[in-house]
C-alpha positions, -999 to +999 in steps of 0.1 A: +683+028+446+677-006+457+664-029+429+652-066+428+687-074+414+703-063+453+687-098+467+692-131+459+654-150+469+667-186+475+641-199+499+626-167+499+590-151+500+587-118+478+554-099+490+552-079+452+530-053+447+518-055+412+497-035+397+469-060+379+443-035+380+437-047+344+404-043+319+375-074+322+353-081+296+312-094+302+328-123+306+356-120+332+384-120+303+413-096+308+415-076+274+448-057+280+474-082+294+500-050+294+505-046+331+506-086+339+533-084+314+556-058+325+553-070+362+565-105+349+606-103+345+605-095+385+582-128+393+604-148+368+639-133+387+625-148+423+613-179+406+646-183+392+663-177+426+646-205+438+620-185+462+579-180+465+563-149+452+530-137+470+515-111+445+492-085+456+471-059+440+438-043+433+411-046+406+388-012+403+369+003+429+349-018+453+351+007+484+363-019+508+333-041+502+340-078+485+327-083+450+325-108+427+329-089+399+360-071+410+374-105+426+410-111+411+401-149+407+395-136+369+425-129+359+443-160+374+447-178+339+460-146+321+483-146+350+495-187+347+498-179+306+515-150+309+542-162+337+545-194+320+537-211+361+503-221+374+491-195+398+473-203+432+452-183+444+432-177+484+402-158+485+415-130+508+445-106+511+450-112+550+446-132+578+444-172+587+434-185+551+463-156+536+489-174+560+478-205+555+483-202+522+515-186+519+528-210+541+520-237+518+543-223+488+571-243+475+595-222+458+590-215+425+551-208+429+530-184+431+499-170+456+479-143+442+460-128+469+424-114+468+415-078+455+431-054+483+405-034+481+379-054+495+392-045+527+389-006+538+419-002+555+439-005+520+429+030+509+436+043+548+464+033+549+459+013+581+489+000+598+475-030+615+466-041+578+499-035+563+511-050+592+489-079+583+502-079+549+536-080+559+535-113+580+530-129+544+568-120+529+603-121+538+611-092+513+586-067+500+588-056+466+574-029+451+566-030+412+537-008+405+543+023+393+509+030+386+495+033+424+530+043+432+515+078+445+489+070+469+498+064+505+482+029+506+483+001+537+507-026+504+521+007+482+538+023+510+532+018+549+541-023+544+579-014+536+581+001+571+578-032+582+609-042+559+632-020+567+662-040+553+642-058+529+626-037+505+634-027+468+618-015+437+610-044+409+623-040+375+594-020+361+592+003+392+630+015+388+625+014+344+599+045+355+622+062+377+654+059+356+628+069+324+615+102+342+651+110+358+664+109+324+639+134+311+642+157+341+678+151+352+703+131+330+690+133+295+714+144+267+702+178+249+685+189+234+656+182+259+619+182+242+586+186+260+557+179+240+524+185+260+491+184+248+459+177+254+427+200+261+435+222+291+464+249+298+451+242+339+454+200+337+493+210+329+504+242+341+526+223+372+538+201+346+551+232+330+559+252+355+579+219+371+599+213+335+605+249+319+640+249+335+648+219+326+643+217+287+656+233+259+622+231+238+584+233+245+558+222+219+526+230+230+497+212+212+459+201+213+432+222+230+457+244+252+474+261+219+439+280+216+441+295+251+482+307+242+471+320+209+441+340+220+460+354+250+487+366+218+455+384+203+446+354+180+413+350+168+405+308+179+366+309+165+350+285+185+380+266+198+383+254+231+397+273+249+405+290+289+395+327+289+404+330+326+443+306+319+453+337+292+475+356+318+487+320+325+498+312+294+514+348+288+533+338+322+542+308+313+558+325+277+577+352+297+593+328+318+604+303+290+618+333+277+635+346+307+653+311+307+658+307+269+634+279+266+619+278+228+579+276+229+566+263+197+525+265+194+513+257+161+510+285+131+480+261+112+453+240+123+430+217+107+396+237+116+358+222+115+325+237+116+314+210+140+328+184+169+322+154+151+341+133+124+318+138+096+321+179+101+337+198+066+373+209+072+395+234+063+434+247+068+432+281+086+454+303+103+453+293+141+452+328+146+423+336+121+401+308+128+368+322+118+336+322+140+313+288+139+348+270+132+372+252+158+402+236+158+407+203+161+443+191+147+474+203+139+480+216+106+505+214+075+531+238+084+527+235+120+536+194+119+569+202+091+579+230+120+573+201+146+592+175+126+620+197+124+623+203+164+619+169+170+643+153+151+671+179+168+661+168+199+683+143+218+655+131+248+620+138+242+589+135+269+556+133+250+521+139+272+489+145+258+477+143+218+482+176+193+449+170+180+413+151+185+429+115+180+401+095+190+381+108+161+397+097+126+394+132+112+418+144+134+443+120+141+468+125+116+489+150+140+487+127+160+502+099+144+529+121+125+542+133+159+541+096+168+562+092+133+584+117+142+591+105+177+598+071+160+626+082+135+641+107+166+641+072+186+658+052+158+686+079+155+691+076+190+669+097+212+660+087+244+621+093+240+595+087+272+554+087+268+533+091+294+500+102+307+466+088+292+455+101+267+494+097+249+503+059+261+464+052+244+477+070+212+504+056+209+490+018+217+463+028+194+486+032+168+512+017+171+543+031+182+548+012+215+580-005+202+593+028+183+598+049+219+621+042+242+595+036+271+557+037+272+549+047+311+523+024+327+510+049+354+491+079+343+484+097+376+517+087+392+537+097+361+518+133+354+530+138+396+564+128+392+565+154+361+551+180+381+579+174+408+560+156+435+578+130+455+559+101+453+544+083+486+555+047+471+585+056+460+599+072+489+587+044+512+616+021+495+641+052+498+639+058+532 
């Protein structure tokens, strides 16, 4: 795997693609500096080597059409703060002005280029465009794990014009070395915690990972669907009628490869969707009608405490209850405090997908895992075995 650390940038141009698609307020402020972060040690390592880095990267979803409101002119002092180096900007991501301005660079600054998106060809993957692109860097860099699967013009068809020069930035290969040690390397015992509200939004995940972990909790909305295809009674819990043969599948198999499946025995039932609904303990296989559940319960989180503090390297993706109301948090965050303690004791512990990496920003376990992902699509992919398009574009 070639990394950032395989070149030395001394009068050097990195091309980096970065992945700045960050949050704007009314005003234009960026209110979740995360991903400007994590892309900084690679910036800071061509800096250091004495060379120019050209950053490129989209904000939203402007359809190849120019906006001011999705211009990346907004986020240039984040940028500056954040890298600790004034950042120059040029009002486009190609062509005369793009080379003018790139050609200006003294090493040890920095060009952020306009929104790639403005420019249709991005999406298509247009090889004139990357072509375009490429004229702007001596080595391309690619550190943006969160577009990492789509077959984009600066994510993948630019390193073909690099064929010698191209590597992964620090965060880039963190992802892959985070996800290889979850599917390939980790020590066991190997945890898969999945939640979340649909057996369908995961069953390639789990179909990808069964043979590769020793234990399977399964959590949030898709427990209803396993326990009613078991005969349970789930009340009005959410849950897939047509996934039941599914998730009685998906059971035979983990048992045909001596996987252990732990769904929860208890939930924390209400007789409405809302935060204010009366509550109850029941039986997640006696949930009575007009009643749903919406969090995992008493016995179910000691049972889950127990597995995960065996467990040696632990992948966590999707909530074990409705987080995002109070009510039904507390699952949530216990997992999260269990994951923690695991982690201190020296477990290797990976979160990703959405609704987890909010969770745990939300509250506040970010620095108790080993590694929060930053890309949601790319990361559920990679867990369901795809080879992703930005990825291999470095490898080959």
């Amino acid at each position: 795997m070639m990394t950032i650390d395989d070149f030395n940038f001394e009068n050097k141009t990195a091309l980096i693609r970065v992945d700045f698609n960050v949050p704007l307020n009314d005003a234009f402020e960026v209110t979740d500096t995360n991903r400007i972060e994590a892309a900084k040690p690679s910036i800071i390592k061509v800096l250091e080597d004495g060379g120019r880095a050209v950053l490129m990267s989209h904000l939203g979803r402007p359809k190849g059409k120019a906006s001011d409101d999705l211009s990346l002119k907004h986020i240039i002092d984040s940028v500056s703060d954040i890298i600790g180096v004034q950042v120059k900007f040029v009002p486009d991501c190609v062509g005369e002005a793009a080379e003018e301005a790139v050609a200006a660079l003294e090493n040890g600054e920095i060009l952020l280029l306009e929104n790639l998106r403005f420019h249709s060809e991005e999406e298509a993957g247009d090889k004139a465009f990357a072509e375009a692109l490429a004229r702007l860097g001596d080595i391309y860099v690619n550190d943006a794990f969160g577009t990492a699967h789509r077959a984009h013009a600066s994510t993948t068809v630019v390193a073909e014009f690099f064929p010698e020069n191209k590597c992964f930035g620090y965060l880039l290969a963190r992802e892959i070395e985070a996800i290889e040690k979850v599917m390939e390397t980790g020590e066991k015992p190997v945890l898969a915690i999945l939640g979340g509200a649909k057996v369908s939004s995961k069953i390639t995940i789990i179909e990808n990972i069964l043979a590769k972990v020793d234990h399977l909790i399964i959590g949030g909305g898709m427990t209803y669907t396993f326990v009613k295809a078991q005969g349970g009674q789930v009340g009005d819990s959410i849950c897939e009628d047509d996934k039941m043969d599914l998730a009685l599948d998906i059971l035979k198999k983990a048992k045909e490869l001596g996987v252990a499946v732990h769904i929860p025995v208890d939930v924390v039932a209400a007789d409405a969707f809302d935060n204010a609904a009366q509550t109850q303990v029941m039986a997640v296989n006696e949930i009575q009608e007009g009643w749903q559940g919406l969090d995992a319960g008493p016995q179910t989180l000691a049972h889950f405490k127990e597995v995960i503090l065996q467990s040696r390297t632990i992948l966590w993706n999707g909530p074990v209850g409705v987080f995002e109301m109070p009510s039904f948090a507390s699952g949530t965050i216990a997992v999260g405090n269990y994951i923690a303690e695991a982690t201190e004791k020296g477990a290797f512990s990976l979160v990703g997908g959405g609704d987890s990496v909010a969770a745990v920003k939300q509250f506040g376990f970010e620095d108790q895992v080993s590694y929060v992902s930053t890309g949601g699509g790319a990361m559920l992919e990679s867990l369901e075995g795809k080879t992703l398009p930005g990825i291999a574009a470095i490898q080959s």
